[in-house]
C-alpha positions as a printed NumPy array, in Angstrom:
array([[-10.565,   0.453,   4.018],
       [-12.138,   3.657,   2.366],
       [-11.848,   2.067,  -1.148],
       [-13.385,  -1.095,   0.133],
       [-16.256,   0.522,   1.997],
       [-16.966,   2.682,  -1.398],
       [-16.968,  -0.65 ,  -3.391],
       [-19.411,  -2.473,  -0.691],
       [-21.801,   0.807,  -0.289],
       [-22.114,   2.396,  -3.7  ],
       [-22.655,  -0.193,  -6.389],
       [-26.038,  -1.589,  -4.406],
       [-27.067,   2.168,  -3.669],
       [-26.511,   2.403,  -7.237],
       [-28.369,  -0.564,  -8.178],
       [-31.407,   0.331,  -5.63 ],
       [-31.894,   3.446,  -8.002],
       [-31.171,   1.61 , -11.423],
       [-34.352,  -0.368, -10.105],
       [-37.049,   1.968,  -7.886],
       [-36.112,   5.336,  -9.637],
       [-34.551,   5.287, -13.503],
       [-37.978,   4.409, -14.494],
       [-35.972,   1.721, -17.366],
       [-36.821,  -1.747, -18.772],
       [-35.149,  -4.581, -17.304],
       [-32.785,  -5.72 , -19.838],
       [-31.463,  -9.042, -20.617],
       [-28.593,  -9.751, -18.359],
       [-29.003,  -7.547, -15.757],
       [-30.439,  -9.881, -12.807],
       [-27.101, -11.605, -13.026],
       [-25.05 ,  -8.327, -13.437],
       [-26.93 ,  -7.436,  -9.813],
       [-25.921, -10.469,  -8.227],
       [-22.649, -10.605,  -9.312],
       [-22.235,  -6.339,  -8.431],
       [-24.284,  -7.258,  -4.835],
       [-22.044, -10.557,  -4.59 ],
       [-18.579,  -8.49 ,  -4.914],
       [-20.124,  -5.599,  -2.808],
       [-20.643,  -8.373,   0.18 ],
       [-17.108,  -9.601,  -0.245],
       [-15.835,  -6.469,   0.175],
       [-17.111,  -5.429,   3.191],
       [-16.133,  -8.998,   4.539],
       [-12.582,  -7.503,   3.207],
       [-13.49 ,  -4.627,   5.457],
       [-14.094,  -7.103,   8.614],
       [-11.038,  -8.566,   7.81 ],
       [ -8.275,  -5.674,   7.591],
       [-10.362,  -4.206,  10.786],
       [ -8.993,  -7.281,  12.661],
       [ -4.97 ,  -6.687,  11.07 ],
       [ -5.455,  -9.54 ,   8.008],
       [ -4.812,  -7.395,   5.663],
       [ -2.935,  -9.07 ,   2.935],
       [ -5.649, -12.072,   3.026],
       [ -8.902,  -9.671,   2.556],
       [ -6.868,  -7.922,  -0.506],
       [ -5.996, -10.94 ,  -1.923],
       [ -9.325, -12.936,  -1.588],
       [-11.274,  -9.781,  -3.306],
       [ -9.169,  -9.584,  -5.944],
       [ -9.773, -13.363,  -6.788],
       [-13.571, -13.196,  -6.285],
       [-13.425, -10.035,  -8.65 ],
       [-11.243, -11.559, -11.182],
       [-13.616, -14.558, -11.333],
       [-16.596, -12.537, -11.948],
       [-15.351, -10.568, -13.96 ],
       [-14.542, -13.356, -16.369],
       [-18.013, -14.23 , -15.893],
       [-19.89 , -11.028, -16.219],
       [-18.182, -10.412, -20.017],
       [-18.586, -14.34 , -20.383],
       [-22.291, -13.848, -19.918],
       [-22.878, -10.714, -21.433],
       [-20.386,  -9.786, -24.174],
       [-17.508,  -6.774, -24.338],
       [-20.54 ,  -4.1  , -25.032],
       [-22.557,  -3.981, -22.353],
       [-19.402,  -3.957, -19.575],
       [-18.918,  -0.387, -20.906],
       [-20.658,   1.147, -17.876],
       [-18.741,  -1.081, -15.868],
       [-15.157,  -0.53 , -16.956],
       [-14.495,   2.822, -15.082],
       [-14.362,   0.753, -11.966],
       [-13.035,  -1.964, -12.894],
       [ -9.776,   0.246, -13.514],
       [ -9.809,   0.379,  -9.693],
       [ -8.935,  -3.144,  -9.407],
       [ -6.001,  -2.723, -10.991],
       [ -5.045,   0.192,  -8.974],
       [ -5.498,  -1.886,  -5.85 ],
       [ -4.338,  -4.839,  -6.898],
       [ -0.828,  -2.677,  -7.812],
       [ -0.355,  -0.4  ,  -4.603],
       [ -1.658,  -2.538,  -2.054],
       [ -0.148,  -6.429,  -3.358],
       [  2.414,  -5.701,  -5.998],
       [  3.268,  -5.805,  -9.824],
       [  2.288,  -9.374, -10.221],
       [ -0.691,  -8.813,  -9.177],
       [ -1.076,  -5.978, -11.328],
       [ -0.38 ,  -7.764, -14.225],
       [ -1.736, -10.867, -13.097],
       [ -5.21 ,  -8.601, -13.169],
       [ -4.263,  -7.382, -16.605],
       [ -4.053, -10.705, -17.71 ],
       [ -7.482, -11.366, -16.449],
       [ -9.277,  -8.314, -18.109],
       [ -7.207,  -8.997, -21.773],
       [ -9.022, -12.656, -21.171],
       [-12.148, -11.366, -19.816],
       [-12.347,  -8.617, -23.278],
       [-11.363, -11.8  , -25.769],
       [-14.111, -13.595, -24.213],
       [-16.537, -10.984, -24.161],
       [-15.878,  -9.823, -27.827],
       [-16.34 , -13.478, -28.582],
       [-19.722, -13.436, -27.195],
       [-20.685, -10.499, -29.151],
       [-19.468, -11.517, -32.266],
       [-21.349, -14.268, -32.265],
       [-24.214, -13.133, -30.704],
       [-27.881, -14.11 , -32.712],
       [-29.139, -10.294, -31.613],
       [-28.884,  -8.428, -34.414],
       [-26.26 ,  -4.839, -33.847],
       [-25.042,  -2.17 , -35.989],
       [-21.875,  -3.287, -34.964],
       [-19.33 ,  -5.143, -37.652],
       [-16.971,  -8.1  , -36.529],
       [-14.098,  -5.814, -37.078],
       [-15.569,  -2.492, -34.874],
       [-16.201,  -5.353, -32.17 ],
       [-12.945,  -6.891, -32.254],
       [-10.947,  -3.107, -32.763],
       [-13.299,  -1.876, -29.407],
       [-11.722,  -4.95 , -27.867],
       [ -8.291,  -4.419, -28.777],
       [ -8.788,  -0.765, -27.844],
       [-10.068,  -1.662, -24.568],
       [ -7.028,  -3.715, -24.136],
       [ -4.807,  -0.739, -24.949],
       [ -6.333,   1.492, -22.543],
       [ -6.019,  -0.782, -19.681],
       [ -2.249,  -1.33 , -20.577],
       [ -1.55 ,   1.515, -20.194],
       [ -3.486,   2.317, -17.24 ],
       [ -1.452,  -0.761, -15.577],
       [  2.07 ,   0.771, -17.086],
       [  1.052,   4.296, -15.336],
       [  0.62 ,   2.185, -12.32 ],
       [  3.361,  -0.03 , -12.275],
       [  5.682,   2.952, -12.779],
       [  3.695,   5.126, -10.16 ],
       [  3.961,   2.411,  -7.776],
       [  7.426,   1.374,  -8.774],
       [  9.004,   5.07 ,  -8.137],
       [  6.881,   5.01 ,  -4.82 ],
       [  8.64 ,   2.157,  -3.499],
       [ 12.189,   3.595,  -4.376],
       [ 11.197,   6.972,  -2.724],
       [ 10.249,   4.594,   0.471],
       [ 12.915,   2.444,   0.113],
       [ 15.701,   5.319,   0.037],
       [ 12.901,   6.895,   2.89 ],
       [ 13.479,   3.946,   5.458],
       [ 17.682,   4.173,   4.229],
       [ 17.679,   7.666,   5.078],
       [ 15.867,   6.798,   8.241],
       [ 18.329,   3.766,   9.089],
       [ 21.252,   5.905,   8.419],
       [ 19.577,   8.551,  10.506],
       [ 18.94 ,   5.97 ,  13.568],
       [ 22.826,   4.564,  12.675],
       [ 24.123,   8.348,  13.441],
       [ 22.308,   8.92 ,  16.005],
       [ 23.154,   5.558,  18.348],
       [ 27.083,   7.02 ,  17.024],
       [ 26.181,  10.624,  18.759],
       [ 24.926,   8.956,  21.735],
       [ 27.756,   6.345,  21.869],
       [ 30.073,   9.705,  21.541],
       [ 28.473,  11.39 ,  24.161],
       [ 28.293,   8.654,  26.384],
       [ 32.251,   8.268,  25.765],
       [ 32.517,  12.117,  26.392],
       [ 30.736,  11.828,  29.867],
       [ 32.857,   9.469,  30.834],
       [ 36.072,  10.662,  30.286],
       [ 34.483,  14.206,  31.416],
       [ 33.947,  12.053,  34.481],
       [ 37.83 ,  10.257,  34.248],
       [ 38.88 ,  13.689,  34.297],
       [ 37.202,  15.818,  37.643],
       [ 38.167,  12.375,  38.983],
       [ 41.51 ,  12.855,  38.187],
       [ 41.218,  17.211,  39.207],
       [ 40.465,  15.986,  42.659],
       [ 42.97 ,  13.577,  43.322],
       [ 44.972,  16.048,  41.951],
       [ 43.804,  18.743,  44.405],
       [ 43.819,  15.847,  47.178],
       [ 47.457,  15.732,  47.061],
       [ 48.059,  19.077,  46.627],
       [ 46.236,  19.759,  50.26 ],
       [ 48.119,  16.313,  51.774],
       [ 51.289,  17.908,  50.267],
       [ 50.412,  21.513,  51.559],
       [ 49.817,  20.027,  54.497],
       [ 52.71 ,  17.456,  55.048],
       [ 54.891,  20.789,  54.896],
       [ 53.093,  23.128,  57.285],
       [ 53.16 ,  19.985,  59.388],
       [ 57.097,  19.09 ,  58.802],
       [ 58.089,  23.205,  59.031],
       [ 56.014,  22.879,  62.672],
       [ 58.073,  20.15 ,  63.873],
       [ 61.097,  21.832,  62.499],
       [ 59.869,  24.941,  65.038],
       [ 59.793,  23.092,  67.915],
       [ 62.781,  20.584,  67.21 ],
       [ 64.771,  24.096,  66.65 ],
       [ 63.618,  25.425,  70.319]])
């Protein structure tokens, strides 16, 4: 929910000062970058709505797609080089996607970016613009981008991966725990019992003891009086 809220409040604060404040020309592109950053924001605050009300799985899952699809779009639209502001946080959708789905949809997102980088060095390279850029230092920031977010994803995958063994052999521990525990109460249960078998048993015991103490005072009396 915090990571949500973050991604529907900051990028149009951000945005509101990109456009009243930085005192910048409008560049080419940008109109559709805002809708698609003020597009993503609204979807995740419906995301928001939705793990408020327990679907939590569903809002996760339906961001993720919107954001993959845009994000396709966005380097589709405006090339690998100017998404360089915007890859810092797109590394946060493959940290969700990772702790809060799983590893295929991890690398199901990884998939999506090395497609969304391909597509958006494509665009630059043949872009009409002219840039100090060569093919080859396009395609090589590509293919470093690409590295960078593999192994962002393999620092996630293994982070995630040894934080579901540690909670997996958490909840074992914990199940073992409960397992001893209904044993000690069984046990003690058991223990009361025969605790309660045994004063049984003590007074019965000291019941016939008294009956027997008494059935001899009582026979030694009518010995007495049968003697006189």
């Amino acid at each position: 929910q915090i990571v949500l809220l973050v991604v529907g409040i900051a990028p149009p604060l951000l945005w509101f000062y990109r456009i009243v404040f930085s005192g910048l020309a409008w560049r080419a592109g940008e109109t559709a970058s805002l809708a698609m950053s003020l597009f993503i924001s609204a979807v995740a605050m419906a995301s928001f709505a939705l793990i408020r009300r327990g679907r939590f799985q569903w809002a996760t899952r339906q961001l993720l797609a919107v954001v993959a699809v845009f994000v396709v779009a966005a380097y589709v639209q405006t090339g690998f080089d100017r998404q360089g502001y915007e890859q810092p946080i797109q590394v946060v959708w493959l940290v969700l996607a990772g702790l809060v789905v799983g590893r295929k949809a991890l690398w199901a997102m990884y998939a999506v970016y090395l497609v969304a980088f391909a597509a958006g060095v494509w665009v630059d390279v043949h872009s009409p613009s002219p840039s100090r850029l060569s093919t080859g230092d396009r395609i090589g920031a590509g293919v470093i981008g690409g590295v960078l977010f593999l192994l962002i994803a393999i620092v996630i995958d293994r982070s995630v991966a040894a934080l579901r063994t540690a909670l997996r052999d958490a909840n074992r521990r914990g199940d073992e725990l409960a397992r001893s525990n209904a044993r000690l109460s069984e046990e003690i249960a058991e223990r009361e019992r025969v605790t309660q078998q045994l004063i049984h048993a003590r007074k019965v015991e000291v019941v016939g003891h008294l009956a027997s103490g008494v059935t001899h005072d009582f026979n030694h009396l009518l010995g007495l009086i049968a003697g006189h």
